[in-house]
Steps between C-alpha positions, in 0.01 A plus 500: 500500500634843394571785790218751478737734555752452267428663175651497126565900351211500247252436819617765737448785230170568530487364869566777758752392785856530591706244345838349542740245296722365762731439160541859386454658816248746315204628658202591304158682608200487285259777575167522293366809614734756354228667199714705188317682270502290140544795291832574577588147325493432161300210498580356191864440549489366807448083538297358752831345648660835506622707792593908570741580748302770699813597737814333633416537848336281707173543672485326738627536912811362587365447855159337377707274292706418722237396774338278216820326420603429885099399522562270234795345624362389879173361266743332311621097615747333315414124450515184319337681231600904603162546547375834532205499714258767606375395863335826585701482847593858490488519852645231676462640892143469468453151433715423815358744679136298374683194611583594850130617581399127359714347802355717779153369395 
């Protein structure tokens, strides 16, 4: 069975999300919502597998980034398989706090 989160180029392009290839150690973000006007492209030229550079900087926060990338690696457990998994457990001290009230019952 294939990792759900492991994901080929042509099927990240048009799915927003932070991606990373462990391989080229290149980060990409897909965003959706950014809206240019049409009219300043001519249309007919361009290919439907054709991109504009808008700017060479990079819009996105170094701090938020970084948080998602240290986020990432606690989620992440190295296996038999180097499984990626997504338990949800982003906060670990409740569930023991959870368990200690179950053994005063």
């Amino acid at each position: 069975m294939a990792d759900p989160r492991v994901f080929q180029l042509d099927e990240i392009l048009n799915r927003p999300g932070t991606y990373f290839n462990p391989q080229t150690e290149v980060l990409v973000v897909v965003d959706d919502s950014p809206e240019l006007d049409s009219e300043i492209f001519n249309m007919e030229e361009l290919e439907g597998a054709d991109w504009v550079l808008i700017s060479d900087d990079t819009p996105i926060d170094e701090n938020v980034r970084d948080e998602q990338l240290e986020a990432f690696q606690v989620r992440y457990h190295p296996g038999a398989a180097n499984s990626i998994t997504d338990d949800g457990d982003e906060h670990p001290d409740e569930t023991e706090e959870d368990d200690q009230e179950v053994g005063r019952e």
